[in-house]
C-alpha positions in Angstrom: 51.8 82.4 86.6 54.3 81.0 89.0 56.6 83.1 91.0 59.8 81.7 89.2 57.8 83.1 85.6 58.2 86.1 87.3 61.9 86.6 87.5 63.5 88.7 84.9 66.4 86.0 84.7 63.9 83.1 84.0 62.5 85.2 81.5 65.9 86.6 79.9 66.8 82.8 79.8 64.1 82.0 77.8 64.4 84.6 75.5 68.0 83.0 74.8 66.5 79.8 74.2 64.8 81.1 71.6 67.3 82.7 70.6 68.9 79.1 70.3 66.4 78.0 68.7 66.4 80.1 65.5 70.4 79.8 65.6 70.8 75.8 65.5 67.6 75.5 62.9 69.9 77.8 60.5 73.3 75.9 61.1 74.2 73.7 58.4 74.1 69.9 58.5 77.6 68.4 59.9 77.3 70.9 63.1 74.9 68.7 65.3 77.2 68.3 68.3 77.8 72.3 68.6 74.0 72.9 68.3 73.5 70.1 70.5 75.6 71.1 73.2 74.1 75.3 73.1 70.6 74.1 73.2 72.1 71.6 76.1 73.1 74.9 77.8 70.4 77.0 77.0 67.6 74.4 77.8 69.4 74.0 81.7 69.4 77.8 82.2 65.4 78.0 82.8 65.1 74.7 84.2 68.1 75.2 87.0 66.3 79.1 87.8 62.5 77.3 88.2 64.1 74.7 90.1 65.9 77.2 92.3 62.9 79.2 93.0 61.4 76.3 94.2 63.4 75.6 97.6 63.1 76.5 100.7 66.5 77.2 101.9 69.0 79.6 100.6 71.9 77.6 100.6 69.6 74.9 98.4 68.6 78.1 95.6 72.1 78.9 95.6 73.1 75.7 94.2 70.8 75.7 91.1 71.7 79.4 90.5 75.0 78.8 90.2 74.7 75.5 87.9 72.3 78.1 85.7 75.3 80.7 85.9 77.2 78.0 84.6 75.2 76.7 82.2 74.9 80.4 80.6 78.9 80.9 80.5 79.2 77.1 78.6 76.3 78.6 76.1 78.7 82.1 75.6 81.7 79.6 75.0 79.4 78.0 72.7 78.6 81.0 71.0 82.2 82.0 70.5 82.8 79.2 68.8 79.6 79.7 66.4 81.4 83.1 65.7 84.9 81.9 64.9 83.7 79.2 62.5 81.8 81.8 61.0 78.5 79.8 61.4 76.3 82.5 63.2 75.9 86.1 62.1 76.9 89.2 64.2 73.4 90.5 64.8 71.8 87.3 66.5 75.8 86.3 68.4 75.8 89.9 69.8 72.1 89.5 71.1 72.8 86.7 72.5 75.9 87.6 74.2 73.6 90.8 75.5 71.4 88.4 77.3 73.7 85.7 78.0 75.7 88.9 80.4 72.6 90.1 82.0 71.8 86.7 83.0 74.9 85.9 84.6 74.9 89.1 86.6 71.4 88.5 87.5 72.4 84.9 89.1 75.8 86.2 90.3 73.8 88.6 92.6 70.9 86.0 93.6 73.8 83.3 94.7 
């Protein structure tokens, strides 16, 4: 396993892309852009965190951490928009807004 697997924040961000996952596969047809744009978001979140891990200066894992921070608050604005247009169902938005928080405060504190 590599260190970045490690991370709680790597993990918590794939567990929302998964998350994603089973969201856009039950959306119905005409809502491609929206599902497109959340996995967009959700799918940058791990990649951003391994490619943090993965320099050598602070200032350099700071950068990727903070484009994965902001990756994970477009995928909450995302989700709130799911909600209003009634196309997600509380249970899976409220999960994902669970983990979509603890990741943010996760990369808050490693920027």
């Amino acid at each position: 396993m590599l260190s970045f697997q490690k991370l709680r924040v790597y993990q918590a961000s794939i567990s929302f892309l998964a998350l994603v996952m089973q969201i856009t596969r039950a959306l119905p047809k005409g809502h491609a852009d929206l599902a497109d744009q959340l996995l967009r978001a959700a799918q940058s979140q791990p990649l951003n965190i391994a490619e943090g891990a993965g320099r050598w200066t602070k200032a350099d894992q700071a950068r990727f951490y903070m484009h994965a921070r902001g990756s994970a608050m477009e995928a909450a604005a995302a989700l709130d928009m799911l909600r209003v247009m009634e196309l997600v169902d509380e249970e899976r938005y409220t999960r994902g807004v669970e983990l979509l928080e603890g990741i943010v405060a996760m990369l808050t504190k490693m920027v």
